[in-house]
N, C-alpha and C positions, 0 to 999 in steps of 0.2 A: 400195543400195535394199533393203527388206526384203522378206522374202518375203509379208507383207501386201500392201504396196502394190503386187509385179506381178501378184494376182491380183486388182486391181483393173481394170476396161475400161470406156471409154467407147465403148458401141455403137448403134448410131440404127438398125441391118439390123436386126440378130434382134433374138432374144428378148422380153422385155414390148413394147421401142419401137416393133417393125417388125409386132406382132403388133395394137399402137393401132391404128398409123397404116390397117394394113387392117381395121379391122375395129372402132376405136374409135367413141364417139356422137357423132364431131362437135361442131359446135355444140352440144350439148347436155348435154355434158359440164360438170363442176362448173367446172372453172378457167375455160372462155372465157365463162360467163357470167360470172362473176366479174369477168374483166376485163374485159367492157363490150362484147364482139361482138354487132352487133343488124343488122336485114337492110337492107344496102346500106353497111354502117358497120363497118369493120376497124381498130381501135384502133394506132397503133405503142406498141411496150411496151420497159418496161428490165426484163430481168432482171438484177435490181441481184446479184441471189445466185447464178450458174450452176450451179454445181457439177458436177455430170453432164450438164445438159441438158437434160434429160427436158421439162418445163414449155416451156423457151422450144422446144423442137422441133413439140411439139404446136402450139402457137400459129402456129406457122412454116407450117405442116403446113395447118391453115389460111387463111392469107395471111396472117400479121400479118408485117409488118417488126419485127421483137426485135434488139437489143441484149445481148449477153451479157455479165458484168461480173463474173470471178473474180480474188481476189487471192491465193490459194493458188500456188504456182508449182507442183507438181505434178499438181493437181486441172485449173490452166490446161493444163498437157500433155497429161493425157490428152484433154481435149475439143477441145485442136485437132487431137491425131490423130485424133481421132473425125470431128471433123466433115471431116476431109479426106479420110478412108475410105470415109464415105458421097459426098462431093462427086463421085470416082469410081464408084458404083455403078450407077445411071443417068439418065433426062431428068428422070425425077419428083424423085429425092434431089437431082441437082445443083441443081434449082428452088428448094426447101425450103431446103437450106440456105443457097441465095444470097440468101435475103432475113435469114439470121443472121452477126449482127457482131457478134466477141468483141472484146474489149479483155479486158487484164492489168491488174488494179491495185485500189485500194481506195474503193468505191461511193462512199464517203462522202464523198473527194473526187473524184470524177469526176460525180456527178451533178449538182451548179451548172451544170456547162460542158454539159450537155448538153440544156438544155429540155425533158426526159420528157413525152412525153404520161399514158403507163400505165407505175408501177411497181409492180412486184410483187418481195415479199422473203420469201424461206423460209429464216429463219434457222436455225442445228440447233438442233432441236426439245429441249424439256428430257428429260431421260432420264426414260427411261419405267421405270415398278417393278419391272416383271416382264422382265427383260433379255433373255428366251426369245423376248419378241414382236417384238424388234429383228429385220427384215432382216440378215442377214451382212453385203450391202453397205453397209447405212450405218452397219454396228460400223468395219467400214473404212475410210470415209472419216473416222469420228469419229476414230479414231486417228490420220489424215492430219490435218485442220483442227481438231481438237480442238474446244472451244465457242465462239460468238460471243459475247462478254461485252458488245461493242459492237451489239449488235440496236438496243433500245430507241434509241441513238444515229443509227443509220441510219434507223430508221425517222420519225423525229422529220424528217433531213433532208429523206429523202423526201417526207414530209408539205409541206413547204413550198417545196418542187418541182416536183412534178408538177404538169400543167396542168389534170388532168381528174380519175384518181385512183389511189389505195395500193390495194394489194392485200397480205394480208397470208395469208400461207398457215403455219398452224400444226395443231397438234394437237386434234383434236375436244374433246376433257377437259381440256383446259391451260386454266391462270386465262390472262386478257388480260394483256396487257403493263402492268407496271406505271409509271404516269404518262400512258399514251398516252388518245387522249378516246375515246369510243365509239362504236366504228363505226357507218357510214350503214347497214349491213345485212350479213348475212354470206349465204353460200353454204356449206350443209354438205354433205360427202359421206360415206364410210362411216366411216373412220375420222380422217379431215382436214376442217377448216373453213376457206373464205375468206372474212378478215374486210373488207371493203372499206370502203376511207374517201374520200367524193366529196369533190371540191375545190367549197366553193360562192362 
């Protein structure tokens, strides 16, 4: 293993995750609007793209039942130690993450079999100009999972999947995908947009 990927960690306690979960906007936050949380109404979601976690935890974190769906076998590693690090931390983490189901394998065909209510996909984002403004962690994991050249592919299945709707989480300044039709509305945040596509 190089000495890259073991300073890579999946962790849901500290740092940004544990610092959200107390103290983030809740519902009010860009992603669970996005995905359709409205009061009395808790979406189940696929996070068709896992990666770390991050997204499907928050969601979790609010009651959504998520699905997590990594085909990386490393990237898979590190988030089931993770989430089993936290499963032992205490009543509140074991809760959160008992309502989060990983699967190992490739969205594109796992998602027919699975009926998705809400999918959301954060493909890796296109490389950005200024390489300075890259996070360390996701130069990281770019080196682990390298690009999805298959985005537009997934997204496409996605689209004719899902029961309710896509959510499509990219880069604020990035062109839209090319081929895909125009979303029902986006959700911008400071530096990321969700573009969401309703099933009508």
């Amino acid at each position: 293993m190089s000495k890259n990927n073991e300073e890579l960690v999946c962790d849901f306690v500290g740092g940004a995750v544990g610092h959200r979960l107390k103290f983030g906007g809740g519902r009010q936050q860009a992603l669970p609007k996005a995905i359709g949380f409205k009061s009395g109404y808790i979406p189940s979601v696929i996070d068709a793209t896992a990666g770390l976690g991050r997204d499907a935890f928050l969601l979790a974190s609010l009651g959504a039942h998520v699905t997590l769906i990594e085909r990386n076998d490393h990237i898979h590693s590190l988030l089931h130690d993770g989430l089993n690090r936290a499963m032992g931390e205490n009543e509140q983490y074991a809760e959160i993450i008992g309502r989060m189901t990983l699967l190992h394998g490739d969205a594109k065909e796992l998602l027919p079999t699975l009926k998705p209510e809400v999918i959301l996909i954060d493909p890796m984002h296109p490389p950005r100009q200024k390489s300075a403004l890259v996070k360390k962690e996701m130069r990281l994991i770019r080196n682990i999972v390298g690009t999805d050249p298959d985005a537009r592919e997934l997204l496409e299945i996605a689209l004719s999947c899902a029961r309710s709707r896509v959510v499509l989480k990219w880069p604020m300044r990035a062109e839209p995908m090319n081929g895909i039709r125009k979303p029902s509305h986006q959700i911008v945040g400071k530096s990321t947009r969700y573009d969401v596509f309703i099933r009508t």
